[in-house]
FISE-537922 format. One record per residue (C-alpha): residue number from 1; residue in one letter; x, y, z. Coordinates in Angstrom, 3 decimals, padded with zeros to 6 digits. Layout:
BEGIN
<pt seq="NUM" type="A" u="X" v="Y" w="Z"/>
...
This chain:
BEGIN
<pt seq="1" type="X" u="-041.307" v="-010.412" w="006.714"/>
<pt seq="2" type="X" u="-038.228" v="-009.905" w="004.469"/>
<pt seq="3" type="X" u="-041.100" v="-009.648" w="001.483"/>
<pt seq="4" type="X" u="-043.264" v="-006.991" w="003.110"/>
<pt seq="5" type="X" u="-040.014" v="-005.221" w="004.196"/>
<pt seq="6" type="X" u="-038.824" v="-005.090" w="000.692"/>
<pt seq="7" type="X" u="-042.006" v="-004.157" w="-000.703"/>
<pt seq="8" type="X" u="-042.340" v="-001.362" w="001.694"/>
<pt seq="9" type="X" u="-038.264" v="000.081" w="000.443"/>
<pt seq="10" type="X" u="-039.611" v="-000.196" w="-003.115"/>
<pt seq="11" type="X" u="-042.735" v="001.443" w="-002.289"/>
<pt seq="12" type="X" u="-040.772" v="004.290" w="-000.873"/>
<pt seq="13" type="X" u="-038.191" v="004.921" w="-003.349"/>
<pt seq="14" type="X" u="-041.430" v="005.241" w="-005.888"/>
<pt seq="15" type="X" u="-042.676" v="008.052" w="-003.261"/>
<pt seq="16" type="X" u="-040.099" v="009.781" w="-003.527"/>
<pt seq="17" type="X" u="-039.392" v="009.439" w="-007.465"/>
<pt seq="18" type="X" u="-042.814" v="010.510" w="-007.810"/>
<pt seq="19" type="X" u="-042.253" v="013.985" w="-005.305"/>
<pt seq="20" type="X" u="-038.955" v="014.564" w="-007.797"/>
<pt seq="21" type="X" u="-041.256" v="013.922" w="-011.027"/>
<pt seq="22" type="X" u="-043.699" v="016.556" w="-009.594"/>
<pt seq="23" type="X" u="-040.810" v="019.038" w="-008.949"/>
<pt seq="24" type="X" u="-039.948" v="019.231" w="-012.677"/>
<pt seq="25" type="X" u="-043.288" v="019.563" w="-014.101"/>
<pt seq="26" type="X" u="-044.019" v="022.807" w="-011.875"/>
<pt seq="27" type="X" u="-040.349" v="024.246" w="-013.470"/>
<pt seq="28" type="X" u="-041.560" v="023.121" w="-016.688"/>
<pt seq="29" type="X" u="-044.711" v="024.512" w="-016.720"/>
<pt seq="30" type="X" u="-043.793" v="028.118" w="-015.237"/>
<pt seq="31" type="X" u="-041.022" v="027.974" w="-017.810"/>
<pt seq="32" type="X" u="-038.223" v="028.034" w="-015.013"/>
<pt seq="33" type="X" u="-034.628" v="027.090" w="-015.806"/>
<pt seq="34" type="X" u="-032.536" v="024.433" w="-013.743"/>
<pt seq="35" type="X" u="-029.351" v="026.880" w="-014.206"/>
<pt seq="36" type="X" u="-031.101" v="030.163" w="-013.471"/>
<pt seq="37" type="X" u="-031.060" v="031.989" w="-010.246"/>
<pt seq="38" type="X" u="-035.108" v="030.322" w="-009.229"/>
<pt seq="39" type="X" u="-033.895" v="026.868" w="-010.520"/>
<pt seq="40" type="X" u="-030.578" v="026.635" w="-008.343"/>
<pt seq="41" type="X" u="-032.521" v="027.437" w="-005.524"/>
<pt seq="42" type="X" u="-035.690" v="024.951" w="-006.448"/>
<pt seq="43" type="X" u="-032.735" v="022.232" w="-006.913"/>
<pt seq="44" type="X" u="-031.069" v="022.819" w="-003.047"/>
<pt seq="45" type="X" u="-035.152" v="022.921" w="-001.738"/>
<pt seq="46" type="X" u="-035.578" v="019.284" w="-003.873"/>
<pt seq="47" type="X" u="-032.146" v="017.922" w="-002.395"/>
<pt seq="48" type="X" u="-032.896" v="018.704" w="000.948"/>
<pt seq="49" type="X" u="-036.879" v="017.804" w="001.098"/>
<pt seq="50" type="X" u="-035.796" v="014.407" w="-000.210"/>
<pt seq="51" type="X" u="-032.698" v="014.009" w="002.227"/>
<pt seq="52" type="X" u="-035.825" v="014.341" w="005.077"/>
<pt seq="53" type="X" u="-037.492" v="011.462" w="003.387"/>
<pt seq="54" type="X" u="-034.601" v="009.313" w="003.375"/>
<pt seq="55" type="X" u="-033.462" v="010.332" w="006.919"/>
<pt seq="56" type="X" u="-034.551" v="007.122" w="009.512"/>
<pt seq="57" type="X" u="-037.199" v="007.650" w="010.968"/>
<pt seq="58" type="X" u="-038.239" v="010.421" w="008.418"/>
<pt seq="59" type="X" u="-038.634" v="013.853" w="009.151"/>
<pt seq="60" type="X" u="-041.438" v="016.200" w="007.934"/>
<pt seq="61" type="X" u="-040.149" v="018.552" w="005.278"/>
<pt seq="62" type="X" u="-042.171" v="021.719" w="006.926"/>
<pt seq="63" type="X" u="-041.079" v="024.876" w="005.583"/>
<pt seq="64" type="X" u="-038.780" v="025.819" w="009.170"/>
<pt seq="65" type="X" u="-037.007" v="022.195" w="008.825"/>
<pt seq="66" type="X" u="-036.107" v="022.716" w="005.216"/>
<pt seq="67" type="X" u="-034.582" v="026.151" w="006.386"/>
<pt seq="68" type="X" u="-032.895" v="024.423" w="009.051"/>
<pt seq="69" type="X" u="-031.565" v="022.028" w="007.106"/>
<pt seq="70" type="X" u="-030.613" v="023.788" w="003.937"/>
<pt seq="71" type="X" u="-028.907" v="026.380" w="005.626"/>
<pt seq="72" type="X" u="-026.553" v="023.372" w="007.368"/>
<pt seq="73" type="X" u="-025.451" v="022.953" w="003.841"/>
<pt seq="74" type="X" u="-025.566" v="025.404" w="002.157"/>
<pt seq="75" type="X" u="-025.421" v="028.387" w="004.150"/>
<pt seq="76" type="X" u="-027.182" v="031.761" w="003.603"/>
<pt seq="77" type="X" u="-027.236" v="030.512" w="000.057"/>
<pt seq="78" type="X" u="-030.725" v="028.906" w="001.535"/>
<pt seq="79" type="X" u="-033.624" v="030.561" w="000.778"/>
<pt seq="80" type="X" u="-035.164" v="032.326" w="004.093"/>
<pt seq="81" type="X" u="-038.621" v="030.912" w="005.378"/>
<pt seq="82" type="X" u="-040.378" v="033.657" w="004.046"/>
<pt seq="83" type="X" u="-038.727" v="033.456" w="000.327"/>
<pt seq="84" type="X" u="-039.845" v="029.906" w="000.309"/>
<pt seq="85" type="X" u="-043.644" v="031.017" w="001.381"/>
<pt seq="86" type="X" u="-043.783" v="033.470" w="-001.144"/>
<pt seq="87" type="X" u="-041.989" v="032.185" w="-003.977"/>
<pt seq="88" type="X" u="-041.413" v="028.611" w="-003.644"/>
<pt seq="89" type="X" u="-044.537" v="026.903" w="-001.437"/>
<pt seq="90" type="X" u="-045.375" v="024.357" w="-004.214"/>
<pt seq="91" type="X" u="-041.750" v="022.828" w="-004.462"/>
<pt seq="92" type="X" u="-042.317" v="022.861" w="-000.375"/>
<pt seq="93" type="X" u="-045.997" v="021.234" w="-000.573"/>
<pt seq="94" type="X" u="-044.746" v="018.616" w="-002.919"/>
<pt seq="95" type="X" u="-042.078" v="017.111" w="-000.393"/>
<pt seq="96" type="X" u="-044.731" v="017.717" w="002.886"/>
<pt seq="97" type="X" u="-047.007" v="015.510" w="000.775"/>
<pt seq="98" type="X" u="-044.554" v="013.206" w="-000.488"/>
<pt seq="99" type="X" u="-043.521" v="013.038" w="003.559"/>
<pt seq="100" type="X" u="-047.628" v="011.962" w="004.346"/>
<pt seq="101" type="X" u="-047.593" v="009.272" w="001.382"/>
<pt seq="102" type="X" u="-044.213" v="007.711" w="003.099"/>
<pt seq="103" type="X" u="-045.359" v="007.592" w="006.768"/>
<pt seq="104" type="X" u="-048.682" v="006.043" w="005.381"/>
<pt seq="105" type="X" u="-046.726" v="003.124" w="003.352"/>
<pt seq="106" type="X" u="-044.238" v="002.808" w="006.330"/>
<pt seq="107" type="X" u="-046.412" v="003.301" w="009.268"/>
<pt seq="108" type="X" u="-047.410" v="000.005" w="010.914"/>
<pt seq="109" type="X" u="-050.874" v="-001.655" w="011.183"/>
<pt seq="110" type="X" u="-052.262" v="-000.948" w="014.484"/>
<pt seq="111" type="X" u="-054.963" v="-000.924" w="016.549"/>
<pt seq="112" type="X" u="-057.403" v="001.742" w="017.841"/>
<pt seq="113" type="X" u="-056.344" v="002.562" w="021.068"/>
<pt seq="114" type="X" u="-058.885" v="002.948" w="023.646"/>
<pt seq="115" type="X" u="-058.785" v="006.458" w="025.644"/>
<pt seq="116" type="X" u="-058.303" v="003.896" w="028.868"/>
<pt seq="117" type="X" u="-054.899" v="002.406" w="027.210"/>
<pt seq="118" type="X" u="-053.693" v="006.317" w="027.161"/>
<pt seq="119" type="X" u="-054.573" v="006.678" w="030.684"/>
<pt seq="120" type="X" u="-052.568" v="003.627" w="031.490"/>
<pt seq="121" type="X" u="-050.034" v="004.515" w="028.633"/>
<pt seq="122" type="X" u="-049.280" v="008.161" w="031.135"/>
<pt seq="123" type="X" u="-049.565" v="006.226" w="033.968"/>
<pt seq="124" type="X" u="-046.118" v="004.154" w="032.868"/>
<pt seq="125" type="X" u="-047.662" v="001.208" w="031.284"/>
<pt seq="126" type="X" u="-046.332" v="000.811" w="027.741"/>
<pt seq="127" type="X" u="-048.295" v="000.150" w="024.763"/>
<pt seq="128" type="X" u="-047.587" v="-002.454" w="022.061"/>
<pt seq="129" type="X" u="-044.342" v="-001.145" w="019.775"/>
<pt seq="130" type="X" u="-046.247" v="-000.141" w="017.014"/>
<pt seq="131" type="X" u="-049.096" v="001.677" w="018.915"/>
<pt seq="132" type="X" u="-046.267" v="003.848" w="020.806"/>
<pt seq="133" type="X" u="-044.242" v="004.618" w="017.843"/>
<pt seq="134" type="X" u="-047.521" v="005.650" w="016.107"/>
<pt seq="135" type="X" u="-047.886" v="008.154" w="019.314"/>
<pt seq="136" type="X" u="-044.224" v="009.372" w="018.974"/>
<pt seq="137" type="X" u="-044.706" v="009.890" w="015.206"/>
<pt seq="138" type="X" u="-048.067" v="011.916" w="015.590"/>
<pt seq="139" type="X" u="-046.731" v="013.878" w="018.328"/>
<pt seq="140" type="X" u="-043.601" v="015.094" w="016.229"/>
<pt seq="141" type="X" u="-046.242" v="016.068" w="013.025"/>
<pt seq="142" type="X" u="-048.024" v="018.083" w="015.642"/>
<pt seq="143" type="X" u="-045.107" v="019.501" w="016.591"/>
<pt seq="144" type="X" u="-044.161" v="020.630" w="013.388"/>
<pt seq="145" type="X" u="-047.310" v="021.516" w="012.450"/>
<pt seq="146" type="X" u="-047.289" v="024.490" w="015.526"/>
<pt seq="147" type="X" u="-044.214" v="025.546" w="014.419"/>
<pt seq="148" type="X" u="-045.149" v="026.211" w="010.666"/>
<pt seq="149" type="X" u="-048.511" v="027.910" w="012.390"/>
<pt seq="150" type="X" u="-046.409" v="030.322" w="014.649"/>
<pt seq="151" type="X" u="-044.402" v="031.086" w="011.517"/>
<pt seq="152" type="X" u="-047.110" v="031.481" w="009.390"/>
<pt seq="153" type="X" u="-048.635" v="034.355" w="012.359"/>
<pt seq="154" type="X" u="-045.460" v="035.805" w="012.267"/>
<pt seq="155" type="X" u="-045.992" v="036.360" w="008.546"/>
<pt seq="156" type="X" u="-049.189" v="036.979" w="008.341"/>
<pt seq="157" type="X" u="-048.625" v="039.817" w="010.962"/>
<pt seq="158" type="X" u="-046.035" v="041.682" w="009.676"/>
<pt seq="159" type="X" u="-047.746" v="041.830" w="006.174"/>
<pt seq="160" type="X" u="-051.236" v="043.142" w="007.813"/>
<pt seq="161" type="X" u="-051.114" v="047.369" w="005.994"/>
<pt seq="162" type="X" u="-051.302" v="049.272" w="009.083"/>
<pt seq="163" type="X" u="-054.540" v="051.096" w="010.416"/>
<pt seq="164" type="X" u="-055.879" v="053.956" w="008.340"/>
<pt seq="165" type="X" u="-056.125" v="057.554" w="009.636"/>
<pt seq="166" type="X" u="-059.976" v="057.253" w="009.254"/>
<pt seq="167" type="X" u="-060.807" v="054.366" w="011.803"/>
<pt seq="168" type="X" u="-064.188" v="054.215" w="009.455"/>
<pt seq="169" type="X" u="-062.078" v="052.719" w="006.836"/>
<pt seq="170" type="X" u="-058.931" v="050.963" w="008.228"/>
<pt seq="171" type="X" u="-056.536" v="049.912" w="005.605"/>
<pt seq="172" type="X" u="-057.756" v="050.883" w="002.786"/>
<pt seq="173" type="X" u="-057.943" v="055.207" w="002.231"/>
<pt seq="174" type="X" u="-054.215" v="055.251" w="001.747"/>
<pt seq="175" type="X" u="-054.043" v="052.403" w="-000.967"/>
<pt seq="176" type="X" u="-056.908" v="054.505" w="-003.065"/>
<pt seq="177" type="X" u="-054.918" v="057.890" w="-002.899"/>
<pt seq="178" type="X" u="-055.655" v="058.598" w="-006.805"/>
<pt seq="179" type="X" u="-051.937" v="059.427" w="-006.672"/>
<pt seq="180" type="X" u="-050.337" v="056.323" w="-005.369"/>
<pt seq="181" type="X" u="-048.275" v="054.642" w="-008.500"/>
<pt seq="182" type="X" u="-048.324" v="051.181" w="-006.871"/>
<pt seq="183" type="X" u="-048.335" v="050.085" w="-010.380"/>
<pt seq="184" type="X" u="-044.354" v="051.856" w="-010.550"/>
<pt seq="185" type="X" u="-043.468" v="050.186" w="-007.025"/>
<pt seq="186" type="X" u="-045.053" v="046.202" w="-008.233"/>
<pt seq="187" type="X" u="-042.874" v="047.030" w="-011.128"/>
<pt seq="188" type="X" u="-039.456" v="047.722" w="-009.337"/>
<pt seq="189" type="X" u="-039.859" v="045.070" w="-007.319"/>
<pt seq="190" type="X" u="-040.272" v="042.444" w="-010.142"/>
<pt seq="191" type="X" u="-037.303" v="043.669" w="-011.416"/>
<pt seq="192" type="X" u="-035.470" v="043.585" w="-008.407"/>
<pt seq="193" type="X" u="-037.043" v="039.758" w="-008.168"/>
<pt seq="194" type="X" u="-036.642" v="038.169" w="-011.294"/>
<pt seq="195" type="X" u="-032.623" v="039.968" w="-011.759"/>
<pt seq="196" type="X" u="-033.039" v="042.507" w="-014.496"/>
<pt seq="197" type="X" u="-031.648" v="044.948" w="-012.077"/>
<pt seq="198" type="X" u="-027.888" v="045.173" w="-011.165"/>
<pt seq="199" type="X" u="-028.812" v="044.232" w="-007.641"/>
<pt seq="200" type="X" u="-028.430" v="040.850" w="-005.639"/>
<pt seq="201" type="X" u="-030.800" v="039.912" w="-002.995"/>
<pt seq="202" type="X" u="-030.015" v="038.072" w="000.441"/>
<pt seq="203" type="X" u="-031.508" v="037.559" w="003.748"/>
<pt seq="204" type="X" u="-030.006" v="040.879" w="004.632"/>
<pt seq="205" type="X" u="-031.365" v="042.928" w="001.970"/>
<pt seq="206" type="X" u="-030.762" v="044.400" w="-001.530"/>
<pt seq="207" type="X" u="-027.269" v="044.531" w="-002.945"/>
<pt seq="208" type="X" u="-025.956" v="046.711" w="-005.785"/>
<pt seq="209" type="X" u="-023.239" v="044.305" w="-007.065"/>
<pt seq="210" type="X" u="-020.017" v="045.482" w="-008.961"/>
<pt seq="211" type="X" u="-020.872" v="045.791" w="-012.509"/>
<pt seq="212" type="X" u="-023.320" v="048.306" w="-011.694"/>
<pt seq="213" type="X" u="-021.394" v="051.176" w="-012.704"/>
<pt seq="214" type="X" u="-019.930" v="054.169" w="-010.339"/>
<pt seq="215" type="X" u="-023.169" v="055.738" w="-009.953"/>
<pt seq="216" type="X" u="-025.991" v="053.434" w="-010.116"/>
<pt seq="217" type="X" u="-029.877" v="054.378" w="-010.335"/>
<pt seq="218" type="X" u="-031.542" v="052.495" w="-006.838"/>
<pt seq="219" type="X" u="-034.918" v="053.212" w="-007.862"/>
<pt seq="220" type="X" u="-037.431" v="055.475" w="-009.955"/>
<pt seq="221" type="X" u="-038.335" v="058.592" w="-008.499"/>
<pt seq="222" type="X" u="-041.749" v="057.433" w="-009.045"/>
<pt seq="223" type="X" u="-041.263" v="054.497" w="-006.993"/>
<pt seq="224" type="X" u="-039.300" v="056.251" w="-004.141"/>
<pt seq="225" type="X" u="-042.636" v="058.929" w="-003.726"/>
<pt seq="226" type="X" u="-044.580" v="055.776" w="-003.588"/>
<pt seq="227" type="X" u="-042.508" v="054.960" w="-000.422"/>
<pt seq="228" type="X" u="-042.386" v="057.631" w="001.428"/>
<pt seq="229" type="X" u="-046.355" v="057.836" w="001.335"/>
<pt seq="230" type="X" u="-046.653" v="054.773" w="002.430"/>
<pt seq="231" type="X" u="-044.163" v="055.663" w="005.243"/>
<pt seq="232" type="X" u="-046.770" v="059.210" w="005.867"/>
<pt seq="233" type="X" u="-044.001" v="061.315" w="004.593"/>
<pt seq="234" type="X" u="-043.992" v="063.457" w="001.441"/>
């Protein structure tokens, strides 16, 4: 028993070295820095998807428990659910995968249980220890699992472009207004992203931070008449 048990720690720990090998290889390849704005923030996702691994028993790294988590240590400084969906969902996937690996090398071997055993089981029979902690452990993925859905409706929602005018085509007559510079708007806002601008951005919004000068430029007139369209103004 000692034997399998130690196997099982070793086989683990390689898990888990192999989720933190994965990590680097996505900076590498998209070329981000570990001591840029992006690669302090991939770091804190990293440290806490592992701390869910190592947690006993472990805990599924779903994008809502690694905000949870992060923000217990580190605050607002935490990426938002949404900034991790948008910008960061491979870092995310590698640790959710990493999780499914480590509950497959630590889960015990069990029988099928027979849909009479889960009568009795609700009844208040118990099941063998390893059958009922293979229940408990699939009903906590499930309940993760509806709790990264409802997030992901909330998302998916609240992104949806509202209905066009013309009911004949909904959601698409404003976005092919000859005169709508969405080019101008992509551009501001992936220089708002990646820092070029003098702003800072939090949970709460956009910042203009100090060295931006008394008077500093928000946006492009361009990119402001892009708005208000959008909003039906003019």
């Amino acid at each position: 028993m000692a034997s399998s048990g130690g196997a099982i720690v070793r086989l683990g720990k390689a898990v888990i070295e192999e989720a933190r090998t994965k990590c680097r290889k996505l900076m590498e390849e998209r070329s981000i820095a570990e001591t840029g704005r992006k690669g302090t923030t991939i770091t804190r996702i990293v440290e806490v998807g592992e701390r869910c691994l190592t947690l006993r028993p472990p805990l599924r790294p779903s994008v809502p428990t690694l905000v949870e988590m992060g923000r217990l240590t580190y605050g607002d400084a935490f990426p938002a659910g949404q900034t991790i969906y948008n910008h960061y969902a491979a870092w995310a996937n590698v640790w959710m995968s990493a999780y499914d690996d480590l509950v497959s090398v630590q889960a015990p071997k069990t029988r099928v249980v027979e849909r009479h055993e889960l009568e009795e089981f609700r009844e208040g029979d118990r099941l063998d220890v390893g059958t009922a902690e293979r229940l408990n452990l699939m009903n906590r993925r499930i309940r993760d699992q509806a709790a990264e859905i409802r997030t992901l409706r909330s998302f998916i929602s609240s992104n949806i472009p509202a209905p066009d005018i013309d009911p004949k085509t909904p959601g698409t007559a404003l976005l092919a207004q000859p005169d709508l510079d969405l080019d101008a708007l992509r551009q501001w806002l992936a220089a708002v992203d990646d820092g070029s601008l003098r702003f800072t951005v939090d949970d709460l919004g956009v910042s203009v931070t100090r060295g931006a000068g008394p008077t500093p430029r928000i946006m492009p007139i361009r990119v402001l008449a892009v708005l208000r369209k959008v909003a039906g103004g003019r």
